[in-house]
Structures are given as structure tokens and as C-alpha cells.
C-alpha positions as CSV (number, residue, x, y, z in Angstrom):
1,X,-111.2,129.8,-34.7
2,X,-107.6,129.8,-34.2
3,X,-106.6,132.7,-36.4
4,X,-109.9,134.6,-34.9
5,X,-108.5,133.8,-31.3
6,X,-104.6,135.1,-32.2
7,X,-105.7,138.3,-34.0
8,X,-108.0,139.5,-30.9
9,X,-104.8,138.3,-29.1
10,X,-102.7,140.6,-31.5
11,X,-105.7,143.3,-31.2
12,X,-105.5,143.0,-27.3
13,X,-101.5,143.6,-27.3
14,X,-101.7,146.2,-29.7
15,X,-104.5,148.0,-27.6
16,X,-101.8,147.5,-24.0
17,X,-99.2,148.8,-26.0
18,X,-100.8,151.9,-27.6
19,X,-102.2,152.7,-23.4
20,X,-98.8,152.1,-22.1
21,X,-97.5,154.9,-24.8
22,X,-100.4,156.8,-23.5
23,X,-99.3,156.9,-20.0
24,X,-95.5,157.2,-20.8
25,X,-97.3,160.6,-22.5
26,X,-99.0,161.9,-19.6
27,X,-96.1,160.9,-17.1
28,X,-93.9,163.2,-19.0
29,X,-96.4,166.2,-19.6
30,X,-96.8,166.0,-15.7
31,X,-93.1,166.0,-14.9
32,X,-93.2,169.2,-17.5
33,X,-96.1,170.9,-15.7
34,X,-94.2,170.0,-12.3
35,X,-91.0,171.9,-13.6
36,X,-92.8,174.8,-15.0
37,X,-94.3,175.4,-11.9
38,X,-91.1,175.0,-9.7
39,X,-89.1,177.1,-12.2
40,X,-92.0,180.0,-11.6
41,X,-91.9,179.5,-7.5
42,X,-88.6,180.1,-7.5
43,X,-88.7,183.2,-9.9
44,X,-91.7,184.3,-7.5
45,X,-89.1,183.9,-4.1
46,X,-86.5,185.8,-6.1
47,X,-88.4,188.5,-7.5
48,X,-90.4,188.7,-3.7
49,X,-86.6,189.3,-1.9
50,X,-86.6,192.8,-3.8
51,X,-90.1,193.6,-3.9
52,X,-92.2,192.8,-1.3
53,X,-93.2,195.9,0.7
54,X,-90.8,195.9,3.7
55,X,-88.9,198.4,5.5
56,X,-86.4,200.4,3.6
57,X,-83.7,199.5,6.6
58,X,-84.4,195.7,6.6
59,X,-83.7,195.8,2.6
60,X,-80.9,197.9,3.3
61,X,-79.4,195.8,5.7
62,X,-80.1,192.8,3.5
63,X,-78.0,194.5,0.8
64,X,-75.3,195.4,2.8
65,X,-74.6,192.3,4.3
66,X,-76.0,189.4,2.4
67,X,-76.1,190.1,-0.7
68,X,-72.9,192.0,-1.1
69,X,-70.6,189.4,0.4
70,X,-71.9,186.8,-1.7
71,X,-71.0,189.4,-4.7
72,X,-67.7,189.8,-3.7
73,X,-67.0,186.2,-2.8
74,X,-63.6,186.0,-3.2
75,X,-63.1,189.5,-4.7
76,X,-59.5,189.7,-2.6
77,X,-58.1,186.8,-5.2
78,X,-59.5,188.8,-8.4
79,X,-57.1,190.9,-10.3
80,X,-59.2,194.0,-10.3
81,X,-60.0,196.0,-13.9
82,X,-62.5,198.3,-15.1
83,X,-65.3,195.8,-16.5
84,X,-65.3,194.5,-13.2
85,X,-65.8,197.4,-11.7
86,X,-68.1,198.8,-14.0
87,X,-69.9,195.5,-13.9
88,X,-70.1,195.6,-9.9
89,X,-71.7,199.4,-9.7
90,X,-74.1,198.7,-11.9
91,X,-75.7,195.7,-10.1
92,X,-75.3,197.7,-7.0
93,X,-77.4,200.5,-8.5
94,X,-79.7,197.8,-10.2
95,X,-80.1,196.3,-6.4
96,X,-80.9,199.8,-4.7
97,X,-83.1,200.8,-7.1
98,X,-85.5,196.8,-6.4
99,X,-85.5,197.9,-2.8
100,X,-86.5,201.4,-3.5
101,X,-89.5,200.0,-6.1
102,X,-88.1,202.2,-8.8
103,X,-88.6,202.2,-12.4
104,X,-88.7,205.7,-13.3
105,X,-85.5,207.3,-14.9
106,X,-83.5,208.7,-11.7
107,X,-79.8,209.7,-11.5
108,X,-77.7,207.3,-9.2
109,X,-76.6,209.6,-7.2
110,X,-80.4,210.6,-6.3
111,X,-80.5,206.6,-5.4
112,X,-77.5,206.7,-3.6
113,X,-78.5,209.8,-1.8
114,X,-81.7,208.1,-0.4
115,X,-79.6,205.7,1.6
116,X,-77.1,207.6,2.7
């Protein structure tokens, strides 16, 4: 009766153990589901900023004065070259082109012409 009564005792531990491994298991699929689903809200805001159907003026605007002096943070401290430069017009033209809802092939200067 003994060894009957300290194996359902084993059997009972072994059963807590194998649901507390469970749980630890769904905990940390939830936490994953919880930071998928942040990570795509926060690609949703971003992607929203460019292309939500707003006035051309207000994303102008936003370009202009937002965006562009937190590109060129401290740009008076950099020791200017070409990369940088190259590197700086083409995420200008990437960022006029998101406000103008543009994917077809169009010269810059057609871009550049539509807001100046």
C-alpha cells in the first residue's frame, strides 16, 4: 500500500510538472504573439505617415520640417563627402515620391517639379 501510495505521489508530481512546462509554453507563445503584433502596429504607423491620403501641403510641410531636421541632426559636425550626399538625395527623392503615392518609374526632376 505504501509503494501504491508513493508512485501516484510520483504520478501526481510528474503530472504538476509536465502542466507547469505547459504553461511556461503558452506564456511564451503569448509574449511571441504580443510582439509580432506590436512589431506590425508600429510598421502600420510608419508606413500610415507616408501613405495615408492627406493633403499634398500637410506632407510637404511634414517633410520639410520634421523629417528633414531629424535627417540632418547634426549634419553641421559631419565632414561632408559624396556618399553622404548621394546617400541624402536619394532618401529625399525616396520621401517625395511616399507623399506623392508613386510607384511608377518617373524622373526626379518630374518629382521635384511637382513641389516646387
Amino acid at each position: 500500500m505504501e509503494e501504491e501510495a508513493e508512485e501516484e505521489e510520483e504520478e501526481e508530481e510528474e503530472e504538476e510538472e509536465e502542466k507547469k512546462k505547459k504553461n511556461k509554453m503558452k506564456k511564451k507563445r503569448r509574449r511571441r504573439r504580443r510582439r509580432r503584433r506590436r512589431r506590425r502596429r508600429k510598421r502600420r504607423r510608419r508606413r500610415r505617415l507616408f501613405t495615408s491620403k492627406k493633403d499634398l501641403n500637410v506632407g510637404e510641410k511634414l517633410l520639410k520640417y520634421y523629417i528633414w531636421s531629424i535627417a540632418l541632426f547634426g549634419a553641421e559636425t559631419w565632414t561632408p563627402r559624396k556618399l553622404h550626399q548621394k546617400y541624402l538625395r536619394s532618401f529625399e527623392m525616396w520621401c517625395w515620391r511616399r507623399t506623392l503615392h508613386w510607384t511608377d518609374h518617373v524622373r526626379n526632376e518630374e518629382v521635384l517639379q511637382r513641389f516646387n
